[in-house]
Structures are given as structure tokens and as C-alpha cells.
N, C-alpha and C positions, 0 to 999 in steps of 0.2 A: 842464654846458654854460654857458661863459657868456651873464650875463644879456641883451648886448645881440643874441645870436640873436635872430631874428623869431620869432613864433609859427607860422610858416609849417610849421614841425616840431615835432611833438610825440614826446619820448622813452619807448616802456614799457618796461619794465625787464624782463629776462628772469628770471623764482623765482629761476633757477637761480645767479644772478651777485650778486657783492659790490653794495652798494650806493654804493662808490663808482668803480665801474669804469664811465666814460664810452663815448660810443658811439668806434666804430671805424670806422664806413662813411663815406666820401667824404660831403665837404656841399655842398647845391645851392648856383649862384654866386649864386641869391637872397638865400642868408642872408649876413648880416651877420655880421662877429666884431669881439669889441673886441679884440684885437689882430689889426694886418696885416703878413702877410711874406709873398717873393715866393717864388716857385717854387723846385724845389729844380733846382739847376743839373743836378744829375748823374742823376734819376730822371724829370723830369718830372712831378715830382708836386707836388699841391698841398697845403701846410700848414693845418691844421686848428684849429689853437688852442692856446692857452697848456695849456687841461687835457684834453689830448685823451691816448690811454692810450700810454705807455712801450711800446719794444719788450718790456724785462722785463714790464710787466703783461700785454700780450699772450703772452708765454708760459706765465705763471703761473697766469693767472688768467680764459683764455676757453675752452681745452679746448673747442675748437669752439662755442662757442655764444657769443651776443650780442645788440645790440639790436634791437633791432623799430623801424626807422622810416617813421613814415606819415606821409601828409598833414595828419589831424587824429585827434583821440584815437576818431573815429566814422566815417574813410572807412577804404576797402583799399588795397592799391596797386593799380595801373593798368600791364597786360601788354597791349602789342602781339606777335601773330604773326604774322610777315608773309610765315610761310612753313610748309608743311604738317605736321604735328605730330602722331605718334602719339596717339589719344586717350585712352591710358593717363596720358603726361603732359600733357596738358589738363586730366586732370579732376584729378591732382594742383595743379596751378595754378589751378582754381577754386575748388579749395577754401581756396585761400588770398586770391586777391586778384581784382581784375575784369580779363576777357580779354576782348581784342578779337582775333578771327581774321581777317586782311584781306591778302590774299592779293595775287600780282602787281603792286603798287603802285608807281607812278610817283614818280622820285626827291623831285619838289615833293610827292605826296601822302604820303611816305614823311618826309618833312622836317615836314609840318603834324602829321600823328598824333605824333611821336616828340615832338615841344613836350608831349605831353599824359600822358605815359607816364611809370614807374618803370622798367619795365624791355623789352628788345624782346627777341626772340627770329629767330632766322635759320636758315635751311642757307648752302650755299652760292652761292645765285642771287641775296641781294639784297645790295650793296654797300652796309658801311655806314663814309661816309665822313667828311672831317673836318667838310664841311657838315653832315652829321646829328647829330653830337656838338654842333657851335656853334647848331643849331637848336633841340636841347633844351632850350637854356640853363639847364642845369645838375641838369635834372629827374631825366633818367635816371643812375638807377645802374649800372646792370649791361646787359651785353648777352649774350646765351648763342649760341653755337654750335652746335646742334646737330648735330656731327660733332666730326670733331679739328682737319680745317684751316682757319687763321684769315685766309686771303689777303687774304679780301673785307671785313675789320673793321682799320680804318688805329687799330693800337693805342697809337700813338705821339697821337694826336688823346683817343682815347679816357685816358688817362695820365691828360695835360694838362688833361682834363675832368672826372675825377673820378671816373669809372667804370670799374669790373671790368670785364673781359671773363672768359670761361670758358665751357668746351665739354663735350663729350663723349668720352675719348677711348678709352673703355675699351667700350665697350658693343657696338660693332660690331668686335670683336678673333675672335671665333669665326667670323662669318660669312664673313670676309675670309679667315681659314685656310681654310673649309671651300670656298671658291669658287678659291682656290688650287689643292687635292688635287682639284677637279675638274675643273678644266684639265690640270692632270699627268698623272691620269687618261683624261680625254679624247683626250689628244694623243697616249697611249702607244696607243693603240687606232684611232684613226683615227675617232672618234666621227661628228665634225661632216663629216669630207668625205665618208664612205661614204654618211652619213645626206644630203645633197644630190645624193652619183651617185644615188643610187636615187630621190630624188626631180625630178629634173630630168627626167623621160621625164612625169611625170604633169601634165596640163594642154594638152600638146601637141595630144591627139588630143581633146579634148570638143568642136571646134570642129564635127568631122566625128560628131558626133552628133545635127546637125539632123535628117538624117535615117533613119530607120532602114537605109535604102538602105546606108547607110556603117560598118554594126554593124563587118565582118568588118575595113575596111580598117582599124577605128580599134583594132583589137584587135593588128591586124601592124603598126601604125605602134607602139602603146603598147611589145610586146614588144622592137621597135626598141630605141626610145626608153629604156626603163627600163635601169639601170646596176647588173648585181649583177656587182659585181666583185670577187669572194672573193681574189682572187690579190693584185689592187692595195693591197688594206688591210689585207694582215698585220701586226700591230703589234708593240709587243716587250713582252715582261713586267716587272713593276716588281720582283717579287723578287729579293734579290740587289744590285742595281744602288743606285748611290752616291750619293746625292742632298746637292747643296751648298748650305746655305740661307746666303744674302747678308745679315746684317743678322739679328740673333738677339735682337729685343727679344718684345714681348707676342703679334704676330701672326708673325714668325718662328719663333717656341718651340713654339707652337701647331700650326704644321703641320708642323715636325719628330715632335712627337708622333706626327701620325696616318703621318706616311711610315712612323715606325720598326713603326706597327702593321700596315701594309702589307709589312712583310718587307725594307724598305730599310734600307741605310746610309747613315746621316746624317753628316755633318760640317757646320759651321757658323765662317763668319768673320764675327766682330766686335770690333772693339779696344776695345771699353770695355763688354763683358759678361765678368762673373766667371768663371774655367772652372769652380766648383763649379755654378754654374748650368748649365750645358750637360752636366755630367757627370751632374748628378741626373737628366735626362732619357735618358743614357745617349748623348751628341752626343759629340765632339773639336771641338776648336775649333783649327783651325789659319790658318796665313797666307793672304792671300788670294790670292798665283800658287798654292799648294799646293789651296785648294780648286779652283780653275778648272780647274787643268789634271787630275787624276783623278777630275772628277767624271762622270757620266753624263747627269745631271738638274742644272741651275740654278735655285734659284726665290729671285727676289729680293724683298726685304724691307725695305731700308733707307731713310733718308728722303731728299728730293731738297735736297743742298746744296751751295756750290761743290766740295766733297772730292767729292761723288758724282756730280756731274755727266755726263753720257755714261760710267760707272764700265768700259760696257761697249763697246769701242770695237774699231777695228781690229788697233791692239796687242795687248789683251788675248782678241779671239777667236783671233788667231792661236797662243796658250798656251795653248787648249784643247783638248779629245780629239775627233778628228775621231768627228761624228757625236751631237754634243752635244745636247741640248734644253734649251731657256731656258722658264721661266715667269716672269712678271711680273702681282703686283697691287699693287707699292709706288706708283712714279711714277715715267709714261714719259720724263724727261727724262733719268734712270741711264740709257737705252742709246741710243747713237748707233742711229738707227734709219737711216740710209744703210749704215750697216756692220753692220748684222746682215742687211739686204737681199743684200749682196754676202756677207757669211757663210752664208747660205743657199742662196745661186747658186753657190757654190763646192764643199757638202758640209760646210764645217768645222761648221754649225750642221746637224741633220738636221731640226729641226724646234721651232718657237716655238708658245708660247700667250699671247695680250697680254689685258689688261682694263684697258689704262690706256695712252696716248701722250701724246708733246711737244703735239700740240696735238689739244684736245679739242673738235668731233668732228675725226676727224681729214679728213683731205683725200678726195672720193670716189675720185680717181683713186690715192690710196696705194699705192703698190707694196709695200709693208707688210702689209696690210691683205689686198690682191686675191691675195697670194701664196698658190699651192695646198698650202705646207706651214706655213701659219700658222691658226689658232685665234684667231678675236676674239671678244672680250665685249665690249658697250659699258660699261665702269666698272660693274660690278653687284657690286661685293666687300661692297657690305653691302647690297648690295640684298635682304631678304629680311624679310617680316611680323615675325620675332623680333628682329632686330637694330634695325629701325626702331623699334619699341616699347619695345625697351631704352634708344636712344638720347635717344626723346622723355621719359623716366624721370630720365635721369641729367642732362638736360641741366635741366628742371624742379625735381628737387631741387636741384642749384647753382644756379639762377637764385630759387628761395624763400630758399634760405641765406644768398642777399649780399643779400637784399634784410632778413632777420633781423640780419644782421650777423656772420651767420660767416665765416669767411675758408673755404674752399672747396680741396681740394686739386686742382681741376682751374681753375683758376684762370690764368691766362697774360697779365697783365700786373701793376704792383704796386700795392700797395692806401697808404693813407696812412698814413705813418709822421710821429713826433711831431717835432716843428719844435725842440726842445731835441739831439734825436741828430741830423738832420739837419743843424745849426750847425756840432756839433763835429766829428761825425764824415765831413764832406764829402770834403774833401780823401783821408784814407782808405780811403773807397770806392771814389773812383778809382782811388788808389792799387792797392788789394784785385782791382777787376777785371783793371787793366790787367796787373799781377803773371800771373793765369790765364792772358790770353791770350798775354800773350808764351811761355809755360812749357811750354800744349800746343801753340806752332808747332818748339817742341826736340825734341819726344818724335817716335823717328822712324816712319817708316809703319807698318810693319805692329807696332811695339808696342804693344800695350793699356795702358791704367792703370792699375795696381793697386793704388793708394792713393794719398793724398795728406797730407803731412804742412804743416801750416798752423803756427809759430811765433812769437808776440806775445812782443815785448818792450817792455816795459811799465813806471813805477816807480808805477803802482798799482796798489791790491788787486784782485784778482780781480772782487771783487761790485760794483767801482766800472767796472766795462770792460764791458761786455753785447758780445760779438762777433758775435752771431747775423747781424746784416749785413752785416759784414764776410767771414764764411763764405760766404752767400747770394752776395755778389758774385764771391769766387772759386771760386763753384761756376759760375757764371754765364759768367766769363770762359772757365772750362777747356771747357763744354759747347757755348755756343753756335757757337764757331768750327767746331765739328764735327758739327751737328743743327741741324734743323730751329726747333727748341723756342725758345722765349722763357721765361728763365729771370729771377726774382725774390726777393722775400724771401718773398714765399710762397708760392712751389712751389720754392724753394730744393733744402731738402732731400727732399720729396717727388721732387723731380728725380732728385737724387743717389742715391736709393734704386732708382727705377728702371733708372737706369742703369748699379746697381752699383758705384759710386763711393765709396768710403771713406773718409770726409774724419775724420781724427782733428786736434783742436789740444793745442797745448801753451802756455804762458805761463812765459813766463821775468823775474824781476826785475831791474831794470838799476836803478844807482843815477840815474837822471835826473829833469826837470823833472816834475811832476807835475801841470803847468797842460795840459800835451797829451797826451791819451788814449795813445798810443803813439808807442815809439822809433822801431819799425821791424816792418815784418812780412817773415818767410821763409817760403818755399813748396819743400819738399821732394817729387818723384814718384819713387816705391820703383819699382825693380825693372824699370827700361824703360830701351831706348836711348837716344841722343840723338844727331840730329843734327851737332850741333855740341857735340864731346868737351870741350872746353875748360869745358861747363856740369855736368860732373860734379863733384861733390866726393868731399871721400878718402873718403866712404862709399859712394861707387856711384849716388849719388842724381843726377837735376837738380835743382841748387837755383838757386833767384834771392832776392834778399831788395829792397825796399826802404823809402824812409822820406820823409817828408814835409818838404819845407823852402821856410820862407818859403810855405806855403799849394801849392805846388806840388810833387808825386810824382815819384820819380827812384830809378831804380834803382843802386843801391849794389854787389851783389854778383853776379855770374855763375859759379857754380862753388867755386872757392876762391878768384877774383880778384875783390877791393876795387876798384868802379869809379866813377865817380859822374856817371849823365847825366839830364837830363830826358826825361820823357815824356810831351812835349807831343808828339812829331811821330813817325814810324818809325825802329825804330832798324837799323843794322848792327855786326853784333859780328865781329871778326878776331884769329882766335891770329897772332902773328908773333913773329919774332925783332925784341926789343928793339935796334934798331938805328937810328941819323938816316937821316930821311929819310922812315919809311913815311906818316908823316902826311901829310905835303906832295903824296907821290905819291897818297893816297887821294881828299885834298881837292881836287886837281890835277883825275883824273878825274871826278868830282863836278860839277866847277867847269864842265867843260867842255861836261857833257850838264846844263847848266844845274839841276840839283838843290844845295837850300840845304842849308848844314848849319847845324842850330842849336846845337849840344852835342856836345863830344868829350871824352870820357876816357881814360888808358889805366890799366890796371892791370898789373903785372909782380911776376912773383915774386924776380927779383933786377937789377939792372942788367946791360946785356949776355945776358938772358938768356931766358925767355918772355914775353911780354905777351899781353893782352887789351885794345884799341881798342874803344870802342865810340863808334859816331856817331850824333848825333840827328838825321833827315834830313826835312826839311818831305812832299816825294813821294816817292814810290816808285820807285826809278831801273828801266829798262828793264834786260831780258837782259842788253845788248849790254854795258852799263854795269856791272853786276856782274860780270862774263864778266872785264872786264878790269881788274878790282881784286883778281878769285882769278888773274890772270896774273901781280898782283908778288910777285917771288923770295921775297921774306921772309914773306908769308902763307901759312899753315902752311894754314888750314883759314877759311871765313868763313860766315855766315849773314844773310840779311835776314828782319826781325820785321815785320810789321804789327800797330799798334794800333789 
């Protein structure tokens, strides 16, 4: 470290590690460095020092483990929990560092303790926001989640400040199944409403117990009152019957399991789980009108993102088998809950089971909710003694490990990388993610991913190019436009793995300038539609390639067509026939519904003959506005990209 750090941190060295491998964990904004550089434009992140460790060393050579940084070579670190905490992981936490257990805390007393901490710990009730990161100044490291979802942790603040966030998100994956197949369960039998006809006659008649006088009446009111009604709650049986799970990741797979052990057929959609996964369990994985409309049983799974939005709406109950059942423990914003109201007033839905809605608690007066063929929980998918002590475990050991200096694979923002590849390899990264996201808006709906082929051309050696971040970013690009997840350089491929994503690269030698890392980068997706045909190349693949110039990213290739536009703004790509005019006419309407264009290309494979246009547009033009750019004659086929 350099020498002019303060002694504010003292470094121990972990047996296990070289003795020249420096720490890796974020530095408070107390310390001092003798060199200073500003943030890194593209990550949010802050630079660390001239000798702080290489992406290469960090692969090489931490194999999970790292430094230990404290306050002094004689205190512990300092754990606020400011929210309730299995005490299986407390007492792994005390035996590592000092905890403070401070419960309900108000935003200012929430902002004075956090000045005093290494690291804090949360569920989901205490918002930790940008004020609490600028009030640490610079103390805390890490912050943990105890759960998976990060809403309430502004991680964009947290970045910028130096600190991990990281959660839990594996620990409560059984309980969430198991509280699923209990609603399914439930619902196929008529659990909960038979279990309230019969209880709704008890309580009526105690009043008339004052006095004995009133034994006989309270016995002929009870018998009234009490509701056995064998006929009303015949349910239906699970064996046989076809169960569609929405969303086939750790808690989808999971209760596929137990349906199939219950005597069901399973089937499962998800576009970017392997079918060798879903087949080892004995699942199909098909489209998602194919599941909906032959299923019996629904139970959704998937996370809440603009793709899955109300997933389950008026269109889509109308393609299902009259007399369907929905289960739901992902998150209640996947279904339009006005239209599964009217789905179930109609027959088309026979009956739901919710543990999760749009807005949490939901409304008393809910027609949702008060419906007599609905099933609620209040959100208890991991509510359960085993899950909660799992979660307080796993969130404890990530929260010890960044505070050691290991990088942690549940991890969900990025950690600091060295201020030498962040110079060079800036502009690339952008490059790298943007490349992703434009690649999976091609790939059409219901296709999955089946790999991804990543291509560097390069005219240096191999050992001089470390791509790992470059991967990291076009994993990034390809996943988050379609999850939940917040993806980095370190859950990168941890990401990729879970989602079954196969990212292979290749390097290819170009005879060029050797002062810049790379020519160009190409991004090949085997085996899936596209959208917009024109992005296929003569192999079958979508491919995109581009390359960096003058410091700014610009894609060069779409398909088999040579194009060249920046990607500073959104683009529109148009097959036409090579003919005068289409320009003018695109730019004409553009021009009109006031959107800028900043960048036009076209590409053509011969004069007179196909083209590819592509435009760089500052906003996003409306329907109305694309509507009437696929009305000119000569475009064959068009697409609009968000970056």
C-alpha cells in the first residue's frame, strides 16, 4: 500500500496469500493516496491506487480469500443490525467482530450509528439510502441483505462509495417452494374456505351463554350457524393434471420437483434455462402460449421486470384452459390483478392462490383478496424457523468475507478494479455492454439462449489482453435487460452460470496498432431467432460486432452488413431496398415528431440492391412514429434498439 495511506488502516496479511498481493477491498474516503484519479466514468467506481491488485492477480491469485482490514492492528470491525437476525448468524458475527443489535431506528439515528460501522446489515424494512452511504463517510464496507431483494439499498450510491452490497439469495429457495405446493395444494381441496364455512357459525352463540337459561337456544343457533358443507368443497385431484411452472430458475425447479413427486405433469417456460436442466428433472420446457394454454395448474416463478410485467393479463388468460388455477409466490406485479378479478368472475380462472401482490399490504377492500375462490398468504414464502436461520447464516458469512477481503459470490454491486485497466479498457466496456444489450433486444420472444459466442480481435498476445471484464460486461448487458439481477465483474460469471448462459470466447490476430487493447469485439447467439432477419449471418447466428474510435463505441456490423454508427443514443436498423430517397423519407418522419438523429449509416450488399440503415436517435420515437417509417415501400423489415 502506498506509503502515504494514513494509519487509519492497518493491513494483516492473510498465511494463505502471496506476500505481494495487496488488499482488494474498497478504501475509506479518509485515507489518503499518493496518487489521485477520478471515478471511473462507466462503473461508478472508485480507484484505489497505483498498487492495488490487477484483474489478472485477482484471478490468480485470491481463490477466494484476502485481506483482513481493520481499524487498528488491536480493534474488530464494527457490525450494525438494524434489523432482526437469526441467531445462528449473530453469533457467527460475534465471533468475528463487534455487534451492535439496534433495531427500528430512525433515518437520523440510522445515519449517526452507520458514521461508526464497518459494516450494517438489513432485511427489507430499513432503507439504506444515498444519505447513509455519504454519512458513513467512507467507513462502511459492505452492507448485507438479508434476503435476495435489494430495492431498499440505492446501489448506485453504495458503488460510488466504495462499498459491497451482498445478500442472501439462496437460503430461502426451499421454503418458498415448499409454501408454493402448499397453496396448490390447498387450493385443489378447498382448504382455507371450508376451514372458515365451518368456522364462521363458532363465536355467534357464546353471547347467549350468560346464562344458563339459554344452554338449549345456543346449541340450535350454533347447529344454525356452523357450515359443513361436504357438497360445496369438493376439490379436484392433483394426479394426472399438468402443472406449468413460469420462470424455471432455483425456486421454480424446486417445486417442479415436488409437483412431479405428487403424480403431476410438469412443463416449464423459461428462455434462458438449458433444456438439459429441466430434462434432468424429467420437465419440457416449451413456449410460453404452449404452457398457458394446456396447463391445469399455473405457478409462477419468475422475477418482476419490465418483460414480466402484468406477464399475466387479459390477453393472455384468454389462451388459457377454461377453469385454470394460478399460484403465485414470485411477485405480484407479473399479474394484472384487475384481470385475473374479471378471469375469475367469468370461469376462465377457476381458482387462484396469491402470497405476494402489486401493492403490499394490499388494499382492505381488494376484490382480489375478498374473492371466495382466492387463497391468500400474506408474503410468508420464506417465512419459516429453517429458512430464516439459513438466511441469517449466509448473509453473515458474506458480510465476514468482504469485510476479509474476499470477493463473495452473492455479491450484487462491483467491487474495485485497478485504475491501470480501467484507463485503458474504458471505452471497451462500454463498448462490451452496449454490444449485449442491443443483441438480446434481436433475439426473438419465445427464443431462449443457447450460448454466446464473444470474438476479440486483437494484434496482441493473448497474456497481454485479460478480457474477464469485458465478458463480465457482456454478460451484463445480455442478462439485465431481462432480470431482475444486477450484474458485475463479480457475479459476472457466477450470474452466467446460474442462468445457464454459455459464454465461450475466441481471439483472433489482426495485423493492427498494438497501442489499443482491441480491434473490435463480435458477439455471436447460436441457435435462436431473431427479430430482425437482416442480423443473421450466413451461419445462422445473430451477430453484431463493434469497435471503438476516437474513445467512443460504434457498431460496425449487423449480420453480414458493414455499418458504422455511434452509440451514444438509440439506434433504428431498416432492411430496404437500396434505392434514393429512403433516407430522407426516414429523416423526414423523425424530423417531424421532433426526434434528433445523431448518426446514420447504411450498409448494402450491392448497389441497387439490399441495404441495411441504421440510425442513431437521441429519444425514443413513439408507436405512431415507427408505425410510419415501417409504412415506407421500400423497408422490407425495421427494428428499434434501446441502449
Amino acid at each position: 500500500m502506498a506509503s502515504s495511506v494514513t494509519a487509519a488502516l492497518t493491513l494483516i496479511r492473510s498465511p494463505a496469500m502471496t506476500t505481494n498481493f495487496p488488499s482488494i477491498l474498497p478504501i475509506s474516503s479518509s485515507v489518503s493516496l499518493s496518487t489521485s484519479r477520478p471515478p471511473s466514468p462507466f462503473l461508478g467506481l472508485r480507484v484505489a491506487g497505483a498498487r492495488e491488485a490487477t484483474i489478472s492477480d485477482l484471478g490468480r491469485k485470491s481463490h477466494g480469500q484476502g485481506l483482513l482490514v481493520v481499524a487498528s492492528a488491536s480493534s474488530r470491525p464494527f457490525v450494525l443490525v438494524a434489523e432482526k437476525l437469526g441467531e445462528a448468524g449473530l453469533s457467527l458475527l460475534r465471533d468475528f467482530a463487534e455487534v451492535d443489535c439496534s433495531y427500528n431506528l430512525s433515518p437520523e439515528e440510522l445515519r449517526a450509528k452507520v458514521a461508526q460501522s464497518d459494516a450494517l446489515i438489513v432485511r427489507s424494512g430499513t432503507k439504506v439510502t444515498r444519505e447513509v452511504f455519504q454519512a458513513s463517510k467512507g467507513r462502511l464496507k459492505v452492507v448485507g441483505r438479508a434476503g435476495v431483494g435489494i430495492d431498499n439499498v440505492d446501489l448506485q450510491a453504495a458503488t460510488e462509495n466504495g462499498c459491497l452490497v451482498v445478500n442472501a439469495p439462496t437460503a430461502n429457495t426451499i421454503a418458498a417452494a415448499e409454501h408454493g405446493i402448499a397453496l396448490l395444494s390447498g387450493m385443489a381441496r378447498n382448504i382455507a374456505q371450508a376451514d372458515a364455512s365451518m368456522k364462521a357459525g363458532i363465536g355467534m352463540p357464546i353471547l347467549v351463554y350468560v346464562y344458563a337459561f339459554w344452554n338449549l337456544l345456543a346449541v340450535n343457533m350454533y347447529a344454525a350457524g356452523s357450515k359443513w358443507l361436504r357438497n360445496k368443497y369438493v376439490g379436484t385431484s392433483l394426479v394426472g393434471k399438468t402443472l406449468a411452472v413460469l420462470g424455471f430458475g432455483k425456486v421454480g425447479s424446486e417445486v417442479a420437483r415436488r409437483a412431479k413427486g405428487l403424480g403431476m405433469h410438469v412443463i416449464a417456460h423459461d428462455p434462458y434455462t438449458p433444456a438439459e436442466k429441466a430434462h434432468a428433472l424429467g420437465v419440457e420446457l416449451v413456449p410460453f402460449d404452449k404452457a398457458i394454454s394446456v396447463a391445469d395448474f399455473i405457478s409462477l416463478h419468475m422475477p418482476l421486470t419490465p418483460t414480466t410485467a402484468k406477464v399475466l393479463n387479459d390477453e393472455t388468460f384468454a389462451k388459457m384452459k377454461k377453469g385454470v388455477r394460478i399460484i403465485n409466490v414470485a411477485r405480484g406485479g407479473v399479474i394484472d390483478e384487475d384481470a385475473l378479478v374479471r378471469a375469475l368472475d367469468n370461469g376462465t380462472v377457476a381458482q387462484a392462490a396469491l402470497d405476494v401482490f402489486t401493492a403490499e399490504p394490499p388494499p382492505k377492500d381488494s376484490k382480489l383478496v375478498l374473492h371466495e375462490n382466492v387463497t391468500v398468504t400474506p408474503h410468508l414464502g420464506a417465512s419459516t424457523v429453517e429458512a430464516q436461520e439459513g438466511v441469517a447464516v449466509e448473509v453473515a458469512e458474506a458480510v465476514i468475507g468482504a469485510l476479509k477481503g474476499e470477493l463473495a459470490a452473492t455479491a450484487v454491486n462491483a467491487p474495485m478494479v485497478p485504475s491501470e485497466v480501467i484507463s485503458e479498457l474504458a471505452p471497451y466496456v462500454i463498448l462490451a455492454e452496449r454490444l449485449g444489450r442491443l443483441i438480446v433486444q434481436l433475439v426473438a420472444g419465445q427464443s431462449g439462449i443457447k450460448g454466446v459466442k464473444v470474438v476479440y480481435r486483437s494484434a496482441r498476445n493473448p497474456d497481454d489482453l485479460d478480457t474477464r471484464i469485458l465478458r463480465a460486461m457482456i454478460t451484463k448487458g445480455i442478462i439485465e435487460p431481462i432480470s431482475s439481477l444486477f450484474v458485475n465483474i463479480v457475479n459476472a460469471d457466477y450470474t452466467a452460470k446460474q442462468r445457464g448462459l454459455r459464454i465461450s470466447e475466441e481471439r483472433v490476430f489482426v495485423d493492427s496498432c498494438t497501442e489499443t487493447p482491441l480491434d473490435s469485439i463480435q458477439i455471436h447467439l447460436t441457435n435462436v431467432g431473431s427479430k430482425f432477419a437482416s442480423a443473421l449471418s450466413d451461419s445462422g447466428d445473430i451477430t453484431l460486432a463493434g469497435r471503438v474510435k476516437d474513445g467512443v463505441p460504434h457498431l460496425t456490423l449487423v449480420g453480414s452488413f458493414s455499418i458504422d454508427v455511434s452509440l451514444e443514443g438509440n439506434v433504428i436498423l431498416c432492411r430496404n431496398v437500396d434505392q434514393p430517397g429512403n433516407i430522407g423519407k426516414v429523416g423526414k418522419i423523425l424530423g417531424e415528431e421532433n426526434v434528433n438523429i445523431n448518426f446514420m449509416s447504411v450498409g448494402r450488399t450491392a448497389p441497387k440492391e439490399l441495404a441495411i440503415m441504421a440510425i442513431g436517435v437521441d429519444e425514443e420515437p413513439g408507436k405512431g412514429t415507427l408505425k410510419k417509417i415501417g409504412e415506407i415501400q421500400a423497408i422490407e423489415e425495421f427494428v428499434f434498439l434501446k441502449i
